[in-house]
Backbone as numpy.savetxt, mean C-alpha at the origin, in Angstrom:
# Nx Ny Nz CAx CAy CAz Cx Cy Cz
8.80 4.41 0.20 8.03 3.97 1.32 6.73 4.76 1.41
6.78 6.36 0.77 5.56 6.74 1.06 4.51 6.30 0.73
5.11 6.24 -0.96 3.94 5.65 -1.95 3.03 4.20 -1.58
3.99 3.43 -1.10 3.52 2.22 -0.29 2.54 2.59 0.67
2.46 3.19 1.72 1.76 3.54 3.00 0.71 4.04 2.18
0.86 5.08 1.53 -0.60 6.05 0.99 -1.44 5.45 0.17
-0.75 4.21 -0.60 -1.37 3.45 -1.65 -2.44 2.78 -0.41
-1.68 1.72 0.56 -2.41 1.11 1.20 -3.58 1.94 2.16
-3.08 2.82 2.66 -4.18 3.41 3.19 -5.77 4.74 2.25
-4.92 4.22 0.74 -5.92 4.57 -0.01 -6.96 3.36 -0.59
-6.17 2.70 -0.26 -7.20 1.39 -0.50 -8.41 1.10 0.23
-7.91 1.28 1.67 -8.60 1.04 2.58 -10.29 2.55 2.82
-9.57 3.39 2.25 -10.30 4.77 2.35 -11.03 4.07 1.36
-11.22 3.55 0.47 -11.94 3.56 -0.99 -12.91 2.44 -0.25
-12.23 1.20 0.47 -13.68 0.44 1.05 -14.63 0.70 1.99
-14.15 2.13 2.84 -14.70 2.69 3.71 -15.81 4.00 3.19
-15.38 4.56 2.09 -16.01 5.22 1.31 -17.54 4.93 0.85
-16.73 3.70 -0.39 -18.17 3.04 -0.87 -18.57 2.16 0.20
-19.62 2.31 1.09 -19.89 1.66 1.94 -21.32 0.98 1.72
-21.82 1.85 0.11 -22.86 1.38 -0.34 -23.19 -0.26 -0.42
-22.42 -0.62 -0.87 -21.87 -1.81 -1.49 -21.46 -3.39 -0.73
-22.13 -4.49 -1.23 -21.76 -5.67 -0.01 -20.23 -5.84 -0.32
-20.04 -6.98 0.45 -18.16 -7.41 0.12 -17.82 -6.88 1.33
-16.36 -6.63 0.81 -15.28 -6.33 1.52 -14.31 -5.86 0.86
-12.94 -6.53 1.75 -11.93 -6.48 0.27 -11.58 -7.57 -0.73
-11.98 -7.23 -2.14 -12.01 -8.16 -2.69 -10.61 -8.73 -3.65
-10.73 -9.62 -4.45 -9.31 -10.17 -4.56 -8.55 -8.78 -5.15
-8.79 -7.91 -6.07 -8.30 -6.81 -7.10 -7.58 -6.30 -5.60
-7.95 -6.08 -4.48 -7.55 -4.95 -3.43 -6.93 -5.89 -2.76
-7.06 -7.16 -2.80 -6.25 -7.75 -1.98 -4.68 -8.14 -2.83
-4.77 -7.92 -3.84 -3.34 -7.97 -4.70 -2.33 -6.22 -4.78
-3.58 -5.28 -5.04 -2.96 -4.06 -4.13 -2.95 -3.85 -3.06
-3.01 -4.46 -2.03 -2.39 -4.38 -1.01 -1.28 -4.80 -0.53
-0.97 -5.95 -1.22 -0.10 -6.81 -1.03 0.89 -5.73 -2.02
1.27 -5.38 -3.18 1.81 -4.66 -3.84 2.04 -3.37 -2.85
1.31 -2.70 -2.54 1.56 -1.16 -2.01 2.59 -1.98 -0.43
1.96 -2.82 0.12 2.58 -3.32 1.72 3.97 -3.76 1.12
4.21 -5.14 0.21 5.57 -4.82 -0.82 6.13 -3.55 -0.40
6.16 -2.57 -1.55 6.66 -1.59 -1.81 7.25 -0.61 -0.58
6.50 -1.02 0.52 6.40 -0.25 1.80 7.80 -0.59 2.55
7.51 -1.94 2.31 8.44 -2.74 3.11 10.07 -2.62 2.48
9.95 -2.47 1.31 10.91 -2.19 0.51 11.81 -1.19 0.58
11.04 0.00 0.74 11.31 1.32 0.77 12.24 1.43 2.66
11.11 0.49 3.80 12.39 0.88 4.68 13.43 -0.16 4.82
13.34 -0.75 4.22 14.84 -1.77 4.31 15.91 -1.23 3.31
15.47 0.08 2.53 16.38 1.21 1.88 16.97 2.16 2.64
15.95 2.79 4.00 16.24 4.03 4.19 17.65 3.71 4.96
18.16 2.79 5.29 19.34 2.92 6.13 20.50 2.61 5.37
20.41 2.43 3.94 21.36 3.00 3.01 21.73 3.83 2.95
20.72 5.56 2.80 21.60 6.44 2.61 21.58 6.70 1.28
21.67 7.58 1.12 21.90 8.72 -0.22 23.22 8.51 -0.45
23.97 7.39 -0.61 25.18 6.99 -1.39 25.22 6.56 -2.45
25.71 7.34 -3.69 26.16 6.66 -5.10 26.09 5.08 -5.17
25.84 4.86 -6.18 25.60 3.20 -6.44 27.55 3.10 -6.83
C-alpha cells in the first residue's frame, strides 16, 4: 500500500514541479496513476489478512 500512495503522490509532485511546461497530466501519468491507485487499493484490501502463512 505504501508503494501505491508514494508512487501516486510522486506523480503528482513531478507535475507540480515541472511547472515549466503546458499540459497537465498526460496519458503516460494517467496509466501510472491508475497502476500506483491499483496497487494502493490492493495493498488495503490485504492489510486485514494478517501476517498468516499462505
Amino acid at each position: 500500500m505504501a508503494i501505491g500512495a508514494l508512487g501516486t503522490l510522486a506523480i503528482f509532485a513531478i507535475d507540480v514541479i515541472d511547472v515549466g511546461r503546458e499540459g497537465g497530466i498526460g496519458p503516460i501519468q494517467t496509466v501510472g496513476l491508475v497502476i500506483m491507485v491499483s496497487l494502493a487499493l490492493l495493498g488495503l484490501t490485504l492489510i486485514p489478512l494478517g501476517d498468516d502463512p499462505a
